[in-house]
N, C-alpha and C positions, 0 to 999 in steps of 0.2 A: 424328228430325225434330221430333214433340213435344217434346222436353227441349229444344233450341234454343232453341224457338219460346216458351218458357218461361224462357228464360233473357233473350233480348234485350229478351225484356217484361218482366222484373226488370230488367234493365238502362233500360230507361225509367223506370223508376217511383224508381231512384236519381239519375237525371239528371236527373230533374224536381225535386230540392230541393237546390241549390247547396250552398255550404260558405261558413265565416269570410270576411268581405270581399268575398265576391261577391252580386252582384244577379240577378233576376229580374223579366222582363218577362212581364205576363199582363194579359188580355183579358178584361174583362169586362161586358156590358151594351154591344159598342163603343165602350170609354172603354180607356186605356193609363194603367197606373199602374207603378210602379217600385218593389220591395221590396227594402229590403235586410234578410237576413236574420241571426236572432241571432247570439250566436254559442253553442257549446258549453258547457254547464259551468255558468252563469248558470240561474236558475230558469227566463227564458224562454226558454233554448234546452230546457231540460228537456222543457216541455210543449210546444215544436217536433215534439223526439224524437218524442215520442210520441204525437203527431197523424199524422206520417210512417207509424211500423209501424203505425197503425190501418188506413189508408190503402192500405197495402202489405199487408197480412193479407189483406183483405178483397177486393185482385185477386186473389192469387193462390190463393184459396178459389174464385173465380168460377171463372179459368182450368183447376183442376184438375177441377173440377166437370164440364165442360163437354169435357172432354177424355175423362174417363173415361165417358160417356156416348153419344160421336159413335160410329157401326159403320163407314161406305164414306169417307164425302166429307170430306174434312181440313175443307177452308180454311170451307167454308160453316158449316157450325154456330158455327166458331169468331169469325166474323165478325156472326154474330148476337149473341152474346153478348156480345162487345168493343161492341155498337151498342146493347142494351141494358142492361147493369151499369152505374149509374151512377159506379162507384168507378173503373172504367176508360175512362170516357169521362171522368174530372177530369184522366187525367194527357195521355191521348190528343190532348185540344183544344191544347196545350203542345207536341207531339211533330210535328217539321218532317216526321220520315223517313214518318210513316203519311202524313201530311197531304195529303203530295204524292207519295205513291204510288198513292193512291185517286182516283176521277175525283169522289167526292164527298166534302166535309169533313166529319172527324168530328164536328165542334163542332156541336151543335142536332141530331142524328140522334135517335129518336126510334123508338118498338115498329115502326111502323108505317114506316119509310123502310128502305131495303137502298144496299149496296153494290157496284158496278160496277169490274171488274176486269180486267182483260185477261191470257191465260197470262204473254204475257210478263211482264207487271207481278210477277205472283204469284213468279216464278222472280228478279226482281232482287231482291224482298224476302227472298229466304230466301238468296240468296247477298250479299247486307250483314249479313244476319241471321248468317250461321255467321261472321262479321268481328267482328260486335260479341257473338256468343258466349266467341269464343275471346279477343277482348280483356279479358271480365270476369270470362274464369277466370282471366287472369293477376292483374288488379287485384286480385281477392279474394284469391287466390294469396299476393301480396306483403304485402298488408295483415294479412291471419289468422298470416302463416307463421311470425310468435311467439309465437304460442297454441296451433298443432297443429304435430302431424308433416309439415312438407313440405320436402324437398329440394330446391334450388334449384341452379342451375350454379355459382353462386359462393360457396355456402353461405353463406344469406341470415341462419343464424343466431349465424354469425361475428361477421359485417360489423357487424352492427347491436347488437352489443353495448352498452348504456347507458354502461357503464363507457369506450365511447373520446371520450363528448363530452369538451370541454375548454371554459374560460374563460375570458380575459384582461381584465383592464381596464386598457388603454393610460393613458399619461402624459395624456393630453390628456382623458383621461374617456369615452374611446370603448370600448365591450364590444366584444370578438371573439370569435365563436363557431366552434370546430370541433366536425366530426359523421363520423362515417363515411358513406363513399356507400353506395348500394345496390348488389347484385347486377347487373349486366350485362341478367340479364335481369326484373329490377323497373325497372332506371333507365329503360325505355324506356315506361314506364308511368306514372312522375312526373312529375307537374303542376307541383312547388314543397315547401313546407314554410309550417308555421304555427310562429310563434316565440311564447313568452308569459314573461315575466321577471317576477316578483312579488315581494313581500319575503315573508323565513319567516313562517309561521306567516297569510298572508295568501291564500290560496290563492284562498277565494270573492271576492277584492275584486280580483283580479288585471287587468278592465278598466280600473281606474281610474290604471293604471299604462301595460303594455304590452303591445297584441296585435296581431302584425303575420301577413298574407297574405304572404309572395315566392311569388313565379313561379319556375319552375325557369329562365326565361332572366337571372334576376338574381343565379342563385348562384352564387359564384368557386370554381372548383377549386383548390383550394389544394396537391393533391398525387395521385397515382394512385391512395388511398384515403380522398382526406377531401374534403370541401366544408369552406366558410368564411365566415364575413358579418360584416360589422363597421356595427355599431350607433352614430351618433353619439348626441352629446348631442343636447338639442332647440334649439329657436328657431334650424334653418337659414338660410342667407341665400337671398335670392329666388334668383339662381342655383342653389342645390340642391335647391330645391323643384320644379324644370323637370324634373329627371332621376328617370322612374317609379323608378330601382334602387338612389336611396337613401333610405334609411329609417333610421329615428329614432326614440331613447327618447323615449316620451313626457313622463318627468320627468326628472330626475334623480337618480342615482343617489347615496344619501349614504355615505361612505364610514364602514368601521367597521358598516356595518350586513351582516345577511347576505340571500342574494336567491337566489330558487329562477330557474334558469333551463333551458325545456322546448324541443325540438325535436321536430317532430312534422311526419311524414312525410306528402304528400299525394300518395295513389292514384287520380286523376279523383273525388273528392269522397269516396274511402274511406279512411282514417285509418289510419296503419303504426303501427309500437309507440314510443311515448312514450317518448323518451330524454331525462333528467333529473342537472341536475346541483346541487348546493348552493355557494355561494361564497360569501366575503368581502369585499368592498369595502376595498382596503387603506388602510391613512392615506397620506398624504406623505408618508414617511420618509425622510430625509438620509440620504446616502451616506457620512456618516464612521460611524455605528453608534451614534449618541449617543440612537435612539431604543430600547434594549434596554431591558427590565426590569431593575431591579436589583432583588435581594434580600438583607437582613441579617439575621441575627437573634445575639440571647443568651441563653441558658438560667441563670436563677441559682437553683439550690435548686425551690420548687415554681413559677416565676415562668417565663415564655416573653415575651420582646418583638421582637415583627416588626415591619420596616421595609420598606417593600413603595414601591417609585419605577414609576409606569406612566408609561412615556416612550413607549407605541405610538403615539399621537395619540388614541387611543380612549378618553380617561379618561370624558369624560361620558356614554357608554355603558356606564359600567363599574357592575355592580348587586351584584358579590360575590366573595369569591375561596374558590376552592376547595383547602385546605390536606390534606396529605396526610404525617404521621409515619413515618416504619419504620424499626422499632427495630436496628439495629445495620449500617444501609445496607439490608436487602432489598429490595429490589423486587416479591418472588414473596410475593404476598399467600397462598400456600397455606402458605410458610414461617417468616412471623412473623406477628405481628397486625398489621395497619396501622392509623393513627387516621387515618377520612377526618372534616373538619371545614368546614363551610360556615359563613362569616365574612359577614355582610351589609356592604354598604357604609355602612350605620345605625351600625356598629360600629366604622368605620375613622377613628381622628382624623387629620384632615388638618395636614399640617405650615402654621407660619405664614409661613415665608421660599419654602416649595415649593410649591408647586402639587401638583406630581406624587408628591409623598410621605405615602403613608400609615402612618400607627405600629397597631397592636393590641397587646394585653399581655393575655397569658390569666396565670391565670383571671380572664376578665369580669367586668361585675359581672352577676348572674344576672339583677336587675331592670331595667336599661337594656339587655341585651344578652345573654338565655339564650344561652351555647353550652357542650354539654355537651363539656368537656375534662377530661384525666386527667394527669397532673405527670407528668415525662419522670424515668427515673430517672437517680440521682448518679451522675457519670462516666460514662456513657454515651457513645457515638457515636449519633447519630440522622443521619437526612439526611430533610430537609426540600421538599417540592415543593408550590409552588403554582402556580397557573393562576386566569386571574382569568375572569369570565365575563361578558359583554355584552349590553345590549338583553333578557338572558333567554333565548336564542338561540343562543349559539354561546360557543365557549372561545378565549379568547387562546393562545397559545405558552405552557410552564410552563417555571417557572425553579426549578432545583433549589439545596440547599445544604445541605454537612455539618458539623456543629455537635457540640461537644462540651458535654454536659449537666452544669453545674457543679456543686455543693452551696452551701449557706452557708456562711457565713465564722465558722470554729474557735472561736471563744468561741461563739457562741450553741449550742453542743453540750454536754450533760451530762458529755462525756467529759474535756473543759478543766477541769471543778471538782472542789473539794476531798473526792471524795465516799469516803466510808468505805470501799467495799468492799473499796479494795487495801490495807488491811492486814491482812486473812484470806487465806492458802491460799484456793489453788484448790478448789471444791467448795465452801466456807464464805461464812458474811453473818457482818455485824458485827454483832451485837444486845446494847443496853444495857454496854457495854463489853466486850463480849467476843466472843470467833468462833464460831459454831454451827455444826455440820455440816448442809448442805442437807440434810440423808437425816434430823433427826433429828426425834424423832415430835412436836416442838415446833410445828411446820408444819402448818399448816392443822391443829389439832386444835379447832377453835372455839372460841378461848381466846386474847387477846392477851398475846403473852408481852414483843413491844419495845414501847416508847413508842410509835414510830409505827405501830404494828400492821401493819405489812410482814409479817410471819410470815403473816398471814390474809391476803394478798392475791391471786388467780387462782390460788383451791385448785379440781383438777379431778381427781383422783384416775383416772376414763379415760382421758380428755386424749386425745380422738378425733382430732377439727382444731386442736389448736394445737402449741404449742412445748415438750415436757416438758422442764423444767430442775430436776434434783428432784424435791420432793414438790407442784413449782408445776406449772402449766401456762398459761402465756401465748398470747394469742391471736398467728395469723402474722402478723398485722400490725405486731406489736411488733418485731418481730425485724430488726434492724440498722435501726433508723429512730432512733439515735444520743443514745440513752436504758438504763441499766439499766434494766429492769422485772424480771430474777431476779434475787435476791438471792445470786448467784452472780456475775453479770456472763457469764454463756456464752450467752446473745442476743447481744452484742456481741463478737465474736470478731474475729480478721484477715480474715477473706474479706468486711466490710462495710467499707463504702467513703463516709466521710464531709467534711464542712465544705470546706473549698479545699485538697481536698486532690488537685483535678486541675488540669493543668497543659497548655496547648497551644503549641507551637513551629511557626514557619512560616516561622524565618531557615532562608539556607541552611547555618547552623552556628550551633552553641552547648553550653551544658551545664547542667547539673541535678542534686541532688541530695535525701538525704531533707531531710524537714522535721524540725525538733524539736519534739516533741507536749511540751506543758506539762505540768509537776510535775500528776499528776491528787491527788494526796493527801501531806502532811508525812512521812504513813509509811508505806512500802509493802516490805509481806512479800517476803521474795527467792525465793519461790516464783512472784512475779508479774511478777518484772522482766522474765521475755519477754511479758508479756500488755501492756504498756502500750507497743501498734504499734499502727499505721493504715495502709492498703493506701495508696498515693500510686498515681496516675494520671497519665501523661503519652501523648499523644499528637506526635508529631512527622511534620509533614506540608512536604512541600521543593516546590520547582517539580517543573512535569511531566519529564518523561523521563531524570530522576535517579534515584539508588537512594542509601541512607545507610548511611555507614560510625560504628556508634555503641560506642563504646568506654568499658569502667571502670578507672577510675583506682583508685577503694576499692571494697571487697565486703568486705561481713562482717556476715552475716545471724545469727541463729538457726538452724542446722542443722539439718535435718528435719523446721520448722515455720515458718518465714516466706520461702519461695522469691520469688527474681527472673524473670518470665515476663515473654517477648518474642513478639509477635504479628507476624507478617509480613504486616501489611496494618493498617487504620483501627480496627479492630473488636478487641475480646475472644472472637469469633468467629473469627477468622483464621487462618488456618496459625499453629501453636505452634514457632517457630523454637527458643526458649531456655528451660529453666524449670531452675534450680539454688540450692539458699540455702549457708548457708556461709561459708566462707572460699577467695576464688580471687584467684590474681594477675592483675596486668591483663592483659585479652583483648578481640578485636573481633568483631563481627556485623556482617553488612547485612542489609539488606533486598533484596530481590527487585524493590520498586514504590519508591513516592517517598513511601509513608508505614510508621509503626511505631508500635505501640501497646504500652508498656511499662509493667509494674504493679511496685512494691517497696516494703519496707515503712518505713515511719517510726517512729523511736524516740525516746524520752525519754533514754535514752543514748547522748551524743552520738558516745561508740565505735563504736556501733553505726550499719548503712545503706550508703549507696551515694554515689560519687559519678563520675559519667557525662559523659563531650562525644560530641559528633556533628556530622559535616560532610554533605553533599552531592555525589556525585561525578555525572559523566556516566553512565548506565544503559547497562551489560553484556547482556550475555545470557549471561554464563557462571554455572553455579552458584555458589552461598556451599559453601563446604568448610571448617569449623573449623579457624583453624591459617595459612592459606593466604592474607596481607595483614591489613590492617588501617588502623586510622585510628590517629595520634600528635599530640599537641599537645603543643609543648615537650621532655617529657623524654622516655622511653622505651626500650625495648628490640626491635630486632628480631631473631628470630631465621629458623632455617630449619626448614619442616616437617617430619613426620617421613614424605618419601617412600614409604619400604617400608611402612608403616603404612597408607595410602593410596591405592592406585594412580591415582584421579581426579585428586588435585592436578597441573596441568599448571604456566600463568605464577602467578604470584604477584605483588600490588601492594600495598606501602603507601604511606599519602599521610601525608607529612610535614608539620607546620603550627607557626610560634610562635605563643606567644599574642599578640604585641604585635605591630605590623604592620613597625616599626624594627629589629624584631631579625634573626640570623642562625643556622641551623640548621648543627651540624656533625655530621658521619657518620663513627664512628671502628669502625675493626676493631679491636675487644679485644687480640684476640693481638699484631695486628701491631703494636698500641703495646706494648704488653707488650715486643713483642722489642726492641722501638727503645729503651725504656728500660732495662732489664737490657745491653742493648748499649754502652750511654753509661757504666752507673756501670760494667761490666765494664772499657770503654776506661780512665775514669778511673783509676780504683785499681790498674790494672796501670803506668799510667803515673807514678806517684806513687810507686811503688815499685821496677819493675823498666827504668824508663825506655820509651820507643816500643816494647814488642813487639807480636808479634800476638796477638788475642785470638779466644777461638771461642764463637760463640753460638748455639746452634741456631736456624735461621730456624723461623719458624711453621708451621703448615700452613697448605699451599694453600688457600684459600678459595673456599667457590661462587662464578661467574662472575654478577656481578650487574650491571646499568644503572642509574646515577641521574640524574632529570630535572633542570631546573630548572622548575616546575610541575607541575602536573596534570598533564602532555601530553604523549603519547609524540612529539610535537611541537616539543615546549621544546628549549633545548639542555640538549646532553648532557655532563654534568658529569664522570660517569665510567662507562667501559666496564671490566669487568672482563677480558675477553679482550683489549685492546689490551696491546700489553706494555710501551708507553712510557706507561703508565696507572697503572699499579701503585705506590699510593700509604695511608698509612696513614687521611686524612682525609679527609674530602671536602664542602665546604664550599657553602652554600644562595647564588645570589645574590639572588634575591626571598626574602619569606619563608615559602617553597612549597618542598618540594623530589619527586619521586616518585620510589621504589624498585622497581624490575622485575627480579624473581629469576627467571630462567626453571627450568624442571626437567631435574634433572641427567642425566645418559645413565645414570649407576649410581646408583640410589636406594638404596643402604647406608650412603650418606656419612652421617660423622657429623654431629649438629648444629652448627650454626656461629650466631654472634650477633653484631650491631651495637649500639651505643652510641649512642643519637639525643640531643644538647646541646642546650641554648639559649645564644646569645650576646647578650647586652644590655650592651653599653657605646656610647651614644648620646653620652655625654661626649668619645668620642674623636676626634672628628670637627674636623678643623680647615682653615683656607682662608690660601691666602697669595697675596700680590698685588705685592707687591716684586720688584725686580728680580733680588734673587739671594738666597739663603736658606740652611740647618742643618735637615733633618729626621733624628731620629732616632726610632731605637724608645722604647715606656715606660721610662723607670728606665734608659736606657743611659747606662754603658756595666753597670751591675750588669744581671741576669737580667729580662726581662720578663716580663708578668702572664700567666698562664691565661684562656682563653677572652674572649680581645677581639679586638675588628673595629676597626680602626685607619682611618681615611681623611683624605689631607692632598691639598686639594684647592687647585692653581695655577692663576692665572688671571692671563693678561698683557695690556700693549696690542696691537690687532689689529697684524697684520703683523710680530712676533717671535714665536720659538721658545725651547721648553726645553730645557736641558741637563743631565742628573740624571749627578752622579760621584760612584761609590760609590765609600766610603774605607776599611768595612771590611763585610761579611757572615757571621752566623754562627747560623743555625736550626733547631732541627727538623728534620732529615733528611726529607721525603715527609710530612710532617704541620705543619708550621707554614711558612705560603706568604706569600711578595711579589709584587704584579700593581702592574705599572707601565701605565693604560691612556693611551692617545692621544685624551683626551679628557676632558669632566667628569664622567661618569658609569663606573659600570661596566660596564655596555651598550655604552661605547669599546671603539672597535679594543684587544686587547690587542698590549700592545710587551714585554713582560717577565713571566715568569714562574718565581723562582727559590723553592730549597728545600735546606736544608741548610748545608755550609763552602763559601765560594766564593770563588778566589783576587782580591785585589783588588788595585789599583785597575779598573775599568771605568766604559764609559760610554754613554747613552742619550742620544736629542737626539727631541725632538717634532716632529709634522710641523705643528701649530697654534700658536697663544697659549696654549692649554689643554692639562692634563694631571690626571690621578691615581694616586695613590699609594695603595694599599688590603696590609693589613698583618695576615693571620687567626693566631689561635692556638687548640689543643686545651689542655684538658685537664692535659695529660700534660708531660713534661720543658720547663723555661725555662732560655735562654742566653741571651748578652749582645743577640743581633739585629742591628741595623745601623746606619752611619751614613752619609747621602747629600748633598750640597752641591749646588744647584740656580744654574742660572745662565742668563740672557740669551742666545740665537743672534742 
């Protein structure tokens, strides 16, 4: 009963000083005045505070006092002292429930006055009293219970997590605030909430912005565990100023800026835990995407220039961008070094046709624009990430970009001139006409022995931290920065990487090869002719979700000292797919991703190096297996792998390609022209001698069953099946000029190897159009033998509403390798009508179903006879 009775009287003394936005009536001298009280947070709510706990201390010192002191009779001592303690006769005079539970007012009681009571009275007071006991241990309950230990039904420290606010800023400029509700049994204890939105970094000046009271009868449930309130802009119209439940920023809000926005629980005047969020104010930004950052840049030598476009809308909030290098793509700052670089807007020249585009070019100059930066090295891959930063306050979006780190350009290197060293052997310098051995005691003996006293130069005889080359010792820094400094030339060896000698590719096909490094000297010892190479650098990077099929045409390295490496990824870091020097016939790799990083060397002999194409295909997921497809441009060879060497190899694909876009790709089985031809002189020469007999030739071997596309596309049409058996043909001929080879894998992998013949056909000259009524097409040179490897096309075209009539007079080609396609149309994409190969008895005839026709007329290679002659005419 004590501790109640101690608690309700705390509970007065809290209901005796309202909260934010509420007022107070009080009495004093007979006069009515009206207060509204500060609010929190402000220096005068401060010394509010703390006028309150002095206030509050100081009853309930009284109360305890007075308590621990009574022996028999509760209420009376207690009522003496409540009548004289001034500090509780301040809140007492305020307090309706004594007021009028007593037959006399407290207000003006006095040492000498008492109070009059009746049992009953005494008994209603204590049973309101155990009411508003147990309502202020929930209040406090709910307000404390994310500071201590307390369990609640709905676990109140769930619900109330900070992290579920949320904030939207509507099209129209309106905030919308979610919050989590409270527990079940805290909600029935809340009053409302207090809202306060400020901008960052303004926290103490946050009246001047926005502080709102709601009532919990104004706040929208927006879902089974949230509440919701929406904030207009200001200057309402008179109709929404009628309605207590809408409420209003006091300014507006500028977008681009950032703004702390607080929700803050109200417990009958006790304050729940501060739930806090940070936002951004967005710009306008168009729906086509035209407002993203762009970013450029170019690396040349020690030189960096960035192009930086801020299209957020936030430009003149924009105070600096924050740049960030990692060397070789990382990201994991534990794994490379990263350059973070902060760029003032001081620093950023503004373009004069853009608004939005800012240029930098490091290195700065240090006296308009210190920024401490470091030269990205040659040939590199770097990737690039800025983020720009606003108001001071907050970060835009960052936009990343990978860049390849150039050198300068080839003459400006010492390695381009005429310089002495390469006509001494390895090991040796040229001095005063002649070669010295770097070993000999001539060297650093403090004594100039050449003119230019090179001999004495970076004598260090320890040669702790630097470069021993000989009897020299150069500091590391010297070393491959594209300068002899020994007098040997072994600072500058193949693993440095100088002048334009990187290279970046981003078609989805092309090719590449070495450079030719300039005559470095008139006369160079043949001890040196493998030393005068440069490491070439290419990078090749396709669209996304491709992989690159990169193939050599030439190789022919140095052997055991200037290898070709292949990087399966952007990086000289990357999976190591390739690394071989030498002498190899052509072969193919891919890649894995949609990029490849390739190093080879460059020679002064132009025998010497590489030369490489690469295309783009659609991305697999099957492994690269050496052997097993490839990429062809123009000529080449394909063969089949070696199975039982393998067991992995499953389909196999190469992708066939001419160089020219006009031309035509032919696909010849070796053997089986081989047979065709020993077949024919066989026929001849038996017939020339022993008249018509028969003649025996052994047919070839069966060949792997293979598919070829017409494209990329196991889509395309199919040119030739090998299992078909009305298929079975020596050529097989591109009609785009794409073609795709799909070798599947055999059921016995002991077979032997087998190999194709990939041609190019370029005769564009052959191409002819007739538009008469009736016509003579024959083959080239008929009626003598026609040409090797031509694409013939004679293309007819009538008045609308007549047909064609093709009558062949004589036929005679190439058995299954030299073809006539007669289409139903002007293209080869026409219906085909005709498809002959080989002796074929004549006369016969063909009739079109349009005004248009073609006539298309391929040859290999391999055996020419006389071909055909055909007389076109009118239906």
């Amino acid at each position: 009963m004590k501790l109640r009775l101690i608690c309700f009287t705390f509970f007065f003394v809290c209901r005796r000083f309202t909260v934010i936005g509420q007022t107070v009536d009080s009495k004093e001298n007979d006069g009515a005045s009206t207060e509204t009280l500060v609010a929190p947070g402000t220096p005068e709510g401060q010394l509010s505070l703390v006028h309150r706990l002095e206030i509050m201390e100081d009853a309930f010192r009284a109360i305890v006092s007075a308590l621990s002191n009574q022996s028999n009779e509760l209420f009376a001592p207690i009522k003496e002292i409540l009548v004289q303690h001034p500090s509780v006769r301040s809140f007492l005079s305020s307090t309706p429930f004594l007021t009028n539970a007593t037959t006399v007012p407290v207000r003006g009681i006095d040492k000498n006055e008492t109070v009059e009571s009746s049992t009953r009275e005494t008994k209603d007071i204590f049973q309101q009293g155990e009411h508003i006991v147990d309502n202020l241990k929930g209040v406090v309950k709910c307000s404390l219970a994310h500071l201590v230990d307390i369990n609640t039904v709905d676990d109140l420290n769930s619900s109330l997590n900070g992290s579920a606010l949320t904030a939207f800023f509507a099209s129209n400029e309106s905030l919308e605030i979610n919050w989590p509700m409270p527990s079940d049994e805290c909600l029935k204890f809340s009053t409302g909430i207090w809202i306060r939105v400020y901008q960052s970094g303004d926290e103490y000046k946050w009246p001047a912005e926005t502080l709102l009271a709601v009532p919990q009868k104004c706040i929208k449930k927006s879902s089974n565990i949230s509440y919701s309130i929406v904030l207009s802009p200001p200057s309402p119209s008179a109709a929404e100023k009628e309605d207590p439940c809408n409420f209003y920023l006091t300014k507006n809000l500028i977008q681009c800026r950032s703004y702390v926005i607080e929700v803050i629980p109200n417990y009958q005047s006790l304050r729940g835990k501060t739930l806090r969020i940070e936002t951004v104010i967005p710009p306008k930004i168009s729906a086509d995407g035209s407002m993203k950052s762009l970013l450029t840049a170019v690396a040349n030598g020690d030189v960096l220039k960035l192009n930086w476009e801020d299209n957020s809308g936030c430009k003149p909030q924009m105070t600096s961008l924050n740049l960030k290098i990692f060397q070789d793509g990382f990201v994991d700052i534990q794994r490379q070094n990263v350059s973070n670089i902060r760029i003032p807007r001081s620093c950023l020249r503004q373009h004069v046709n853009n608004d939005n585009l800012f240029t930098m070019v490091l290195p700065a100059n240090p006296q308009t624009c210190p920024i401490d930066w470091k030269p990205l090295d040659k040939c590199r891959k770097y990737r690039l990430e800025i983020s720009p930063k606003y108001t001071d306050t907050w970060n835009g979006p960052s936009t990343s970009l990978d860049i390849l780190a150039k050198g300068q350009e080839a003459a400006n290197s010492s390695f381009a001139s005429n310089d002495i060293i390469w006509r001494c052997p390895r090991k040796h310098f040229f001095c005063d006409h002649r070669c010295w051995s770097s070993d000999t005691p001539y060297i650093c003996d403090g004594r100039n022995h050449c003119t230019n006293g090179r001999d004495e130069h970076y004598c260090d005889p320890v040669c702790k931290d630097g470069f021993k080359c000989g009897r020299q010792c150069i500091p590391n820094e010297l070393v491959c920065n594209g300068k002899f400094d020994c007098f040997d030339g072994s600072d500058e060896d193949y693993t440095c990487s100088y002048g334009n000698m990187c290279q970046q590719f981003t078609n989805s096909s092309g090719n590449f090869s070495s450079l030719i490094i300039p005559k470095p000297a008139n006369e160079i010892h043949s001890d040196r002719m493998s030393d005068v190479v440069r490491k070439t650098t290419v990078l090749i990077s396709v669209e996304p979700t491709h992989q690159i099929w990169l193939t050599f045409e030439k190789y022919l390295t140095f052997e055991n000292m200037h290898f070709v490496k292949i990087y399966d990824g952007p990086y000289s870091t990357s999976p190591l797919l390739f690394s071989r020097g030498g002498s190899q016939n052509q072969f193919s790799v891919r890649s894995s991703s949609n990029e490849l990083y390739v190093e080879f060397p460059s020679y002064h002999d132009v025998q010497y190096g590489i030369t490489a194409l690469y295309a783009s295909i659609n991305a697999t997921s099957e492994p690269f297996v050496p052997g097993c497809g490839g990429y062809i441009r123009g000529e080449g060879v394909i063969s089949t792998p070696t199975y039982s060497a393998n067991p992995e190899i499953t389909d196999c694909f190469w992708f066939l390609e001419t160089k020219n876009s006009e031309d035509t790709l032919a696909l010849s089985n070796s053997d089986f022209v081989l047979y065709q031809r020993r077949k024919s002189i066989s026929t001849t020469a038996r017939s020339s001698v022993f008249g018509h007999l028969p003649v025996t030739v052994p047919p070839p071997a069966e060949s792997p069953p293979l598919i070829i596309y017409d494209g990329w596309s196991t889509e395309g049409l199919v040119l030739y099946n090998g299992e078909a058996e009305d298929q079975q043909r020596a050529v097989t001929y591109s009609i785009s000029n794409r073609m795709m080879v799909h070798l599947p894998s055999p059921e016995i992998r002991e077979e032997p190897p087998f190999s194709w013949t990939v041609s190019r056909i370029s005769t564009p000259q052959c191409n002819h159009t007739f538009d008469g009524s009736s016509g003579i097409i024959k083959s080239p040179n008929y009626p003598v033998v026609y040409s090797h490897l031509s694409d013939c096309r004679w293309t007819i075209e009538l008045k609308p509403g007549l047909k064609i009539r093709l009558l062949f007079a004589f036929f005679e080609t190439q058995d299954q390798a030299d073809f006539l396609y007669v289409y139903d149309g002007p293209t080869i994409y026409s219906k085909l009508l005709l498809e002959k190969s080989g002796s074929v008895r004549t006369p016969f005839e063909i009739t079109s179903t349009s005004n248009q026709m073609m006539i298309r007329f391929i040859t290999d290679a391999s055996i020419a006879l006389p071909g055909f002659l055909v007389v076109y005419s009118t239906v």
